[in-house]
DRENROFI-79563 format. One record per residue (C-alpha): x, y, z. Coordinates in steps of 0.1 Angstrom, whole numbers, padded with zeros to 4 digits, always signed. Example, Ala and Ser with C-alpha at 12.3 -4.5 7.8 and 13.67 -1.06 7.14 Angstrom:
! DRENROFI-79563
+0123-0045+0078+0137-0011+0071
This chain:
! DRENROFI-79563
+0000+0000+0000+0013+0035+0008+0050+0037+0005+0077+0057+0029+0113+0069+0022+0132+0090+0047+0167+0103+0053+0194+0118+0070+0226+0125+0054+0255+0150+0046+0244+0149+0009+0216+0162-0009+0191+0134-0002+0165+0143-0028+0176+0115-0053+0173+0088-0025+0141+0097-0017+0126+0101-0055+0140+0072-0060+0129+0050-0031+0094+0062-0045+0099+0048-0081+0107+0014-0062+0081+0014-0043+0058+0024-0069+0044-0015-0073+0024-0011-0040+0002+0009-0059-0006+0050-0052-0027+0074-0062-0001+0105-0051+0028+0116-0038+0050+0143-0024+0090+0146-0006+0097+0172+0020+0133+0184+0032+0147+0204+0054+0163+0229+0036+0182+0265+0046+0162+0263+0082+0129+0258+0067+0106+0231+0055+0100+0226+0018+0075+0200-0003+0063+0194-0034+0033+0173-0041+0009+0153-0070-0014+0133-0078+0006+0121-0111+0034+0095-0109+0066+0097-0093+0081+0111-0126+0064+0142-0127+0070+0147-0090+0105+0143-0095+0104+0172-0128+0084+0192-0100+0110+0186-0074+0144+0202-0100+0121+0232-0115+0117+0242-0076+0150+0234-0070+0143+0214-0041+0169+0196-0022+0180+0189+0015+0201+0170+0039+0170+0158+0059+0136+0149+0044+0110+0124+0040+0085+0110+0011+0054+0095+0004+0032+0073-0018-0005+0074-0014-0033+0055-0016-0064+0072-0004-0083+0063+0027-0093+0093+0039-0102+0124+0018-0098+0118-0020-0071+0116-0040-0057+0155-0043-0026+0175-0037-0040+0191-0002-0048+0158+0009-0011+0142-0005+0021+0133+0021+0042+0148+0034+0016+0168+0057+0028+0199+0074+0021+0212+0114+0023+0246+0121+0006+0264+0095-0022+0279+0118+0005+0292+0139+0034+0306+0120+0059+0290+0100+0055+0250+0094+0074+0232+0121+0065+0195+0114+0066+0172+0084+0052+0137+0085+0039+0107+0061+0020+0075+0076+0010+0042+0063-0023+0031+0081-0054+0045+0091-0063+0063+0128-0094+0049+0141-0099+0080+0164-0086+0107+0146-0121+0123+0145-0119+0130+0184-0085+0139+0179-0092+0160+0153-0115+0187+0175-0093+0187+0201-0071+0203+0185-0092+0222+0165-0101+0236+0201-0067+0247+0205-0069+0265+0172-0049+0242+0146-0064+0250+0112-0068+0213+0088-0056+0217+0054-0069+0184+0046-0097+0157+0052-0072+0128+0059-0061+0110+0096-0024+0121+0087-0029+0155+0098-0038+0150+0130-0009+0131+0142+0014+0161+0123-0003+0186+0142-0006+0165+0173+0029+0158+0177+0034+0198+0166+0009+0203+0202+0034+0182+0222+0064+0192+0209+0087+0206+0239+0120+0209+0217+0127+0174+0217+0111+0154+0185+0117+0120+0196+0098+0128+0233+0067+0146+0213+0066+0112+0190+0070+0091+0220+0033+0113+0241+0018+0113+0205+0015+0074+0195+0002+0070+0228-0029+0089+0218-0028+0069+0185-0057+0042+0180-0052+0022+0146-0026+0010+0124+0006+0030+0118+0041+0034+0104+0052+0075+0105+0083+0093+0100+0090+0126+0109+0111+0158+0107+0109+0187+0130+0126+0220+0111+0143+0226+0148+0163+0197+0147+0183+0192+0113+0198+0158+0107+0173+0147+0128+0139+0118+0116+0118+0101+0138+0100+0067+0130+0072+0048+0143+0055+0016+0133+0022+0002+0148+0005-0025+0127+0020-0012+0092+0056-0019+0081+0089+0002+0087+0125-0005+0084+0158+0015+0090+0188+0009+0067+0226+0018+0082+0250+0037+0065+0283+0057+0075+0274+0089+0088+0237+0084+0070+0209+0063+0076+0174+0060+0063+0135+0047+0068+0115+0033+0043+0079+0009+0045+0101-0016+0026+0139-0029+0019+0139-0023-0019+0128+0013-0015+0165+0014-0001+0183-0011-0032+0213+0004-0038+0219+0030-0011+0225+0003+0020+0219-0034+0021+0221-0032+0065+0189-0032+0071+0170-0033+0108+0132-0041+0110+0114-0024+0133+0091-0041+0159+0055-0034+0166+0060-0007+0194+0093+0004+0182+0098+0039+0181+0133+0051+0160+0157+0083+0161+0176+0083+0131+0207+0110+0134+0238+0111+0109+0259+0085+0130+0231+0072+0156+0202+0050+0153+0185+0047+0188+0156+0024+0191+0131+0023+0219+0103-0008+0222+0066-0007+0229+0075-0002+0266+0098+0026+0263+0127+0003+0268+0163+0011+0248+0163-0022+0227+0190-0034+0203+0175-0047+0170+0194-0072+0147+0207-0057+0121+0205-0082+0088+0226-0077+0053+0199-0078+0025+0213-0082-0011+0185-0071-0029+0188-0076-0070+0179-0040-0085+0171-0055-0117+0139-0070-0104+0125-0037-0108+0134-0032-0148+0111-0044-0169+0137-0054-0197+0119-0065-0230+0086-0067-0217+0056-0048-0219+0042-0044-0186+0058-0059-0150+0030-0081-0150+0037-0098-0181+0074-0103-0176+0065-0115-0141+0035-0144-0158+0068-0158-0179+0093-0156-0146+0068-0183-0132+0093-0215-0144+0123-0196-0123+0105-0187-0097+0083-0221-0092+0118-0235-0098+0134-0216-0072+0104-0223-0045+0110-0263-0049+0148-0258-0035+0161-0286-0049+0143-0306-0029+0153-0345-0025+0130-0359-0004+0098-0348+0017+0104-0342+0053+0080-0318+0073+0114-0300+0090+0111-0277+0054+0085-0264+0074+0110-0254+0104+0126-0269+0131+0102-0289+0153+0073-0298+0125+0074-0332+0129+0059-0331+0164+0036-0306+0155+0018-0320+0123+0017-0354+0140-0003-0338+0171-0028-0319+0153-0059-0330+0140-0070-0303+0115-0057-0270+0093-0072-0236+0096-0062-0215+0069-0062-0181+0070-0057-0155+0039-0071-0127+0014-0075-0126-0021-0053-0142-0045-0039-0159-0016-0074-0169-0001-0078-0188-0041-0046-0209-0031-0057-0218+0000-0089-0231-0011-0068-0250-0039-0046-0269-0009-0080-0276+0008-0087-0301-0020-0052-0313-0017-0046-0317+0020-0080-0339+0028-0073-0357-0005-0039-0367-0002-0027-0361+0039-0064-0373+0048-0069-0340+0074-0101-0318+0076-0093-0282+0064-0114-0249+0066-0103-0221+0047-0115-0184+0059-0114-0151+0048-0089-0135+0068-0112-0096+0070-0138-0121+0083-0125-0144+0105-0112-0124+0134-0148-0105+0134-0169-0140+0136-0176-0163+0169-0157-0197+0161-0149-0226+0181-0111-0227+0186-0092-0261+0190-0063-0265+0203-0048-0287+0178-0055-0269+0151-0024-0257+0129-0031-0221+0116-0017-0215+0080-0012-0180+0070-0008-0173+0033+0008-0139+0026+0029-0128-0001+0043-0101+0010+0037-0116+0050+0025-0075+0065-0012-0079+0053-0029-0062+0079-0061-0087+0079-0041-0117+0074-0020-0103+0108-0047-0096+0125-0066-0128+0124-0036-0147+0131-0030-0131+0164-0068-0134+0169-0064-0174+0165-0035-0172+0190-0056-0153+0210-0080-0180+0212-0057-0209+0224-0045-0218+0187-0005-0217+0194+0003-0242+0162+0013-0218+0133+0025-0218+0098+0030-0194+0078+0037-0199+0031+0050-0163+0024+0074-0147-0002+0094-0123+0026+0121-0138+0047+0116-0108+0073+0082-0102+0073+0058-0097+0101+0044-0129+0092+0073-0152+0094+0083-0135+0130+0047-0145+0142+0045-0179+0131+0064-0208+0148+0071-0226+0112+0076-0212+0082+0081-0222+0043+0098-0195+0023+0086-0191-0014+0111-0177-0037+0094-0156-0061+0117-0123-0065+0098-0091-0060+0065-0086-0076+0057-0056-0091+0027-0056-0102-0005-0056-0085-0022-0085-0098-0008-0112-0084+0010-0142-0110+0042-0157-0096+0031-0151-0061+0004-0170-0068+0021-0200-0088+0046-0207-0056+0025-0202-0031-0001-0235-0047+0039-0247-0053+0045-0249-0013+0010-0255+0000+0013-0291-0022+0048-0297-0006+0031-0285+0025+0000-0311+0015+0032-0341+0013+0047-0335+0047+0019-0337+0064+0011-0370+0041+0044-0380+0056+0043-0371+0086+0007-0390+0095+0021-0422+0075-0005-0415+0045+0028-0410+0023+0044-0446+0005+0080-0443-0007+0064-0452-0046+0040-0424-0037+0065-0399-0025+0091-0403-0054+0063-0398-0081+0048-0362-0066+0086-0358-0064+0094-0362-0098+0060-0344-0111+0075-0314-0092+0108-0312-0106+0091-0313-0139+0067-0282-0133+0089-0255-0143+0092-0271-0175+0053-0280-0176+0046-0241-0171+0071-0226-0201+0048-0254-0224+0016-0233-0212+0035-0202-0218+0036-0209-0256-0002-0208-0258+0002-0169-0257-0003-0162-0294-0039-0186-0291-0046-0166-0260-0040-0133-0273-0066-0138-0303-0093-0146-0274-0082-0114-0254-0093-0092-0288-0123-0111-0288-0129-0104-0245-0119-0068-0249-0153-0055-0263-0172-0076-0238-0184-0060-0199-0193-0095-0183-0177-0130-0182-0182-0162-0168-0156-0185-0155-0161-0222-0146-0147-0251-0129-0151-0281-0110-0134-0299-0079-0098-0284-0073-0100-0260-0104-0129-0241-0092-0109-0218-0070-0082-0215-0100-0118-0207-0119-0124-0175-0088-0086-0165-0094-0092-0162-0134-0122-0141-0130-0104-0120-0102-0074-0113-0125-0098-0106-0154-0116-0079-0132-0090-0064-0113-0069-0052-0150-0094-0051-0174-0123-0039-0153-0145-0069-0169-0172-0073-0142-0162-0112-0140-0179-0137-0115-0168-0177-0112-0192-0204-0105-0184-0244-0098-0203-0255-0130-0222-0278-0115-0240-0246-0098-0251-0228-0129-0286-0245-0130-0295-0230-0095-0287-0196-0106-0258-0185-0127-0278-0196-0160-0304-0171-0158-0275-0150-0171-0260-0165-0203-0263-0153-0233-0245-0146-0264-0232-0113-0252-0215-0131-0223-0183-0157-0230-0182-0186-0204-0146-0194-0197-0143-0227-0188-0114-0250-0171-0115-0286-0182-0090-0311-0173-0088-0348-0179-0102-0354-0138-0131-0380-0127-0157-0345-0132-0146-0343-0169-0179-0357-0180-0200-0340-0155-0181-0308-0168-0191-0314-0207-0228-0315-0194-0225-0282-0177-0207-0270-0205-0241-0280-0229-0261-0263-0204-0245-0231-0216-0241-0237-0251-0282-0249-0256-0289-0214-0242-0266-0200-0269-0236-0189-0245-0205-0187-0258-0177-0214-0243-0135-0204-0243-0124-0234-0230-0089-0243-0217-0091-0282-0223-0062-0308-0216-0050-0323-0248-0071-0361-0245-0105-0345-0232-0123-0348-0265-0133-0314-0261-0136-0301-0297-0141-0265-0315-0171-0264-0330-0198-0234-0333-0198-0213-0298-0170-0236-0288-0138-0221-0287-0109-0246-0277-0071-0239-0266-0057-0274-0260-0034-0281-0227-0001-0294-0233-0003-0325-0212-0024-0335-0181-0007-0330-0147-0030-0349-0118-0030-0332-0089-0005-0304-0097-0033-0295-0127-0046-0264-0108-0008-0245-0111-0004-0248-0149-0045-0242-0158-0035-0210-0136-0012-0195-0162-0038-0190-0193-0063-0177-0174-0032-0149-0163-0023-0142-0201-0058-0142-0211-0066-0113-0183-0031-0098-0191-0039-0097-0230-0077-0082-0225-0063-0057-0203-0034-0047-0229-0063-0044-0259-0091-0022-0234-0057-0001-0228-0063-0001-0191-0029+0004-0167-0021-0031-0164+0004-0029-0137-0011-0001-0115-0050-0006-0122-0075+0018-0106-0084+0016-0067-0061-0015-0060-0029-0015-0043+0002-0041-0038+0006-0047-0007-0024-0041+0017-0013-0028+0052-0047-0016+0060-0078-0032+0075
């Protein structure tokens, strides 16, 4: 979501900054703005275009600084304009600006906040939550930043991650982090804050990640740290090689596509190598905790929620072990029955979702102690809060629609499905050497899908004139069917809805017609021929079928039928390649409406917000 960058240094720190912003410009934004300290008083510039034209904004006013802070924003509160953009200034009402602050989050009581100090006559520029904490910590501000920061989170009720610069103290930020991500990177006689490591590629690898509760002073050759309590802590401090040229796009036309045909490397790279199954992938100590539990809650959102309900078919099939799968935004609002030997799985890709977090604590909360987290970031949150852990090694994902994330996350949640096989005795060495096999084979499996694209693309011209679609599928491929219609809605803006096709009759049906194509999933399974009677449901009431069959199906192209033929049939690992058409397809549609593929409207990255 909302991206930070701050710095102090003995250079002009105006390049960091814009660029830390172009890195983190994949989380998604809808404006943006730097601040520095410069000659003794506060400067900004602000916009609601991309980083680019901020940065032309930033040399035609000349702007530059030893001290400063920046911002991308996605709108929470008060819409998406330059008075409501980061960095927000304190002060205004009573003299010169003081203060300059971004924040990540959302303040659940800045209304009450807000006319308190409206009582004591600060003057809002804005409608957003940021404000108040800028002119809050302005209120309590003593001559000593780091003390006003300290009084002001304590009046803070929400999610947050802040830095701030007071124009009293020079070579001087403050950083805060409640709920929302913020890390501090070393360097000699300069260090930094940023939401997220690559916003900080190239500048320092020594990276420190804040805890919940931590509160940071960043000076030219000091970072002091405080914890929740108000304790001095020391935090680790961790070298982070992080490759730059994840974030050029090379030869391709949009981050999303190049990251669709990264999906052999990175599915490739999530398998490790692997020689045998063994739950200790999962962490030291799995063994003894898949053998003593008796069922898997698994908690996500989104894309990730889609995988999750793909392992669910998986995991009772294969490991024999009762699975519920819940919305993360809902579970930790609902009444449940908590067991004790439960094992919670988080999926997360980028491991700080807010919801995801939150409901794992809440499982915790309730007595569930066994946890597991499949997520793409070593550091994260997530991993730190779960006792076990599998890493999946996608590389950074730019775009917002999610496509390798996706791939290796199904990748370890069926590695995942064969430890705990393994570990309950449901797992023969005959049985364990085939799924073996079949996964050292899936990178390879994938690129054949990949050179469907030229079929693909001549569908996408076909989908781009069209404002509803219909995706099916049955048994394990009907939540590969809800990811399909999610990509094709989130990048196109196709209103797109999936159904298990054996449901169309009780509803769904009422809605076919020629105008609206039917995008079916059809592998060689034990549904297939309940799947070709659903399939003539649709066609008898002149709908139009795209189908994505495996090669042996007897699925042909005929009038209304449309037909793009899988390159082989992959059992149980099906779900992962019938996941990369229904990517180019969305991808191609989106490219032919001319809608911003990687950045589309509303949506952001990584969502650090409830």
């Amino acid at each position: 979501m909302c991206g930070i960058v701050g710095a102090v240094a003995q250079r002009d720190i105006t390049p960091i900054l814009l660029q830390g912003l172009k890195r983190l410009e994949y989380r998604g934004y809808d404006s943006c703005g730097v601040a520095v300290h410069s000659d003794g008083e506060l400067r900004r510039a602000r916009s609601t275009q991309r980083v680019a034209e901020l940065e032309s904004q930033v040399q035609r006013e000349h702007l530059s600084g030893f001290t400063g802070i920046a911002h991308t924003r996605w709108a929470t509160h008060g819409a998406p304009a330059t008075h409501n953009a980061h960095p927000h200034f304190s002060g205004q009402g009573k003299g010169v600006a003081r203060i300059a602050l971004v924040h990540n989050g959302i303040i659940e009581n800045y209304e009450e906040l807000r006319t308190e100090l409206q009582a004591v006559g600060y003057v809002f520029e804005s409608q957003t939550d940021t404000e108040v904490i800028a002119h809050l910590i302005d209120h309590l501000y003593g001559g000593d930043l780091f003390e006003a920061v300290q009084q002001a989170t304590r009046r803070l009720n929400g999610a947050y991650a802040i830095a701030v610069f007071c124009r009293d103290e020079p070579h001087r930020v403050v950083g805060a982090r409640h709920g929302s991500p913020l890390v501090v990177g070393r360097g000699k006689n300069e260090n930094f804050l940023a939401s997220d490591a690559l916003a900080l590629a190239g500048t320092t690898d020594q990276i420190i990640y804040l805890e919940d509760g931590d509160i940071v002073d960043l000076q030219l050759a000091r970072v002091w740290i405080v914890d929740v309590d108000g304790h001095s802590v020391e935090r680790e401090v961790h070298t982070v090689h992080i490759h730059t040229g994840a974030a050029e796009l090379g030869p391709y036309r949009h981050y999303m596509q190049k990251e669709i045909f990264e999906q052999p490397r990175a599915v490739g790279d999530t398998l490790q190598a692997i020689e045998s199954i063994t739950p200790e992938l999962f962490g030291d100590g799995a063994y003894k905790v898949f053998k003593n539990i008796d069922n898997l809650l698994i908690l996500a959102c989104g894309t990730s929620y889609y995988a999750g309900l793909t392992a669910r078919y998986w995991i009772e099939s294969i490991a024999k072990i009762p699975v519920n799968v819940e919305i993360a935004s809902e579970y930790r609002y609902r009444d449940s029955v908590p067991n004790p030997r439960t094992l919670v799985v988080t999926i997360s890709q980028s491991g700080e979702t807010a919801d995801t977090l939150a409901a794992l604590k809440h499982a915790r909360g309730l007595g569930m102690e066994n946890t597991l987290t499949i997520c793409n970031v070593a550091t994260s949150a997530m991993v730190r809060e779960c006792k076990l852990s599998y890493i999946t090694r996608a590389g950074v994902e730019i775009g917002v629609a999610s496509t390798k994330a996706f791939t290796t996350q199904l990748t370890a949640l069926f590695l995942l499905t064969l430890a705990l096989a393994q570990a309950n005795g449901r797992l023969s060495d005959e049985e364990e050497a085939e799924q073996l096999k079949a996964l050292r084979h899936l990178p390879v499996a994938i690129g054949a899908v990949l050179a469907l694209e030229p079929q693909i693309m001549a569908w996408a011209d076909r989908f781009a004139t069209k404002e509803n679609a219909l995706f099916l599928g049955r048994g394990m491929h009907y939540p590969i069917a809800l990811e399909g219609a999610l990509k094709l809605k989130e990048i196109s803006y196709i209103h797109a809805e999936a159904y298990p096709a054996g449901e169309l009759k009780h509803g769904p049906l009422a809605l076919v017609t020629e105008h609206m194509p039917v995008v079916t999933i059809a592998p060689r399974d034990g549904l297939l021929e309940k799947l070709k009677s659903n399939m003539q449901e649709v066609h008898a009431r002149g709908g139009e079928l795209y189908v994505f069959a495996d090669a042996d199906t007897k699925i042909g192209s005929s009038d209304g039928i449309h037909v793009i033929r899988m390159p082989e049939h992959y059992g149980k690992l099906s779900p992962i390649l019938h996941t990369i058409p229904l990517q180019l397809l969305a991808y191609h549609t989106a490219c032919a409406r001319g809608t911003d593929v990687d950045k589309p409207r509303n949506l952001a990255k990584s969502v650090t917000v409830e």
